[in-house]
C-alpha angles and dihedrals in degrees: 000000000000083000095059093040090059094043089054094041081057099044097049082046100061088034077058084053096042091047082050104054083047092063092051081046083060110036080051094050094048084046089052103046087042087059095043089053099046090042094039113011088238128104096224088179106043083210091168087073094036099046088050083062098042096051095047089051087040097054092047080045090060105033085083092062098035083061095053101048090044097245102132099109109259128172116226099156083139096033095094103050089056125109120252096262103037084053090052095052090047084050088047086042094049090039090062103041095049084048083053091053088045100056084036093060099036090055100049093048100043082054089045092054094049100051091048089059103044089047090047090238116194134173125270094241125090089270092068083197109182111250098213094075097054091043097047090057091047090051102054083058091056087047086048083047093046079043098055099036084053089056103045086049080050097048095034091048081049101057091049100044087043081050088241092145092161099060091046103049082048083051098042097046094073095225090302096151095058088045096054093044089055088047096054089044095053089044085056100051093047086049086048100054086045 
């Protein structure tokens, strides 16, 4: 199980990067096209269209990643006051459900993707560029993502039937401590220029 974690890990890791390196491509492409405009008169990029594409692809890239550091916006006003084992059963409880969203995601883009390629599928715009490849691309980030949240309820479900309890309150507190802790430093900082 410790393996696959750290295949995915890796893989949502590089898929960050990759999501990354999308965002530069578009805010190139949109610097381009400005400066061809103002210089020309004439878009040569059509980055509008392109950069659509690119930040769709770029936000299931980075789902993965987001998972694994805890980022994905949760409220847990009332977590904390929680005891131990009702905590672990709402982990458990949001573990499953984002691995829900995640197949969920990952299936009805996958078909999506499909349908648009074998109806030949393009956009309305001059370009007529075919649908299927950018949303192929954007759903293998949403099967990476189903990939990943499967994993986390697997390894999650593990660590409390193994009666590692440790291991899975560390993996089902998102990285709160550390958050906290950030929270309560900056407030000091702000007390202290004050």
């Amino acid at each position: 199980m410790e393996r696959v974690a750290r295949l995915v890990d890796a893989l949502a890791t590089l898929f960050a990067v990759l999501g990354g390196a999308m965002v530069v491509l578009i805010a190139l492409g949109v610097s381009v096209d400005v400066l061809t405009r103002n210089l020309t008169g004439r878009t040569v990029l059509n980055s509008f269209e392109f950069s659509t594409y690119l930040f769709a692809i770029a936000i299931s890239f980075g789902m993965s990643y987001t998972a694994l550091t805890g980022a994905h916006i949760r409220v847990d006003v009332l977590y904390a006051r929680f005891p131990a084992p009702v905590r672990r059963v709402l982990d458990l409880a949001s573990f499953v459900s984002l691995a829900a969203l995640g197949v969920f995601l990952a299936w009805f883009s996958v078909k999506l993707t499909l349908a648009s390629l074998a109806r030949g599928v393009t956009s309305s715009s001059a370009v007529a560029f075919p649908l299927g490849l950018p949303q192929g691309v954007w759903a293998v980030g949403f099967v990476v993502f189903a990939l990943t949240s499967l994993t986390l309820a697997a390894r999650h479900a593990a660590y409390l039937v193994t009666g590692r309890l440790a291991l899975a309150d560390a993996l089902g507190r998102f990285g709160q401590d550390e958050e906290i802790a950030e929270a309560v430093a900056n407030a000091r900082d702000l007390q202290g220029r004050a």
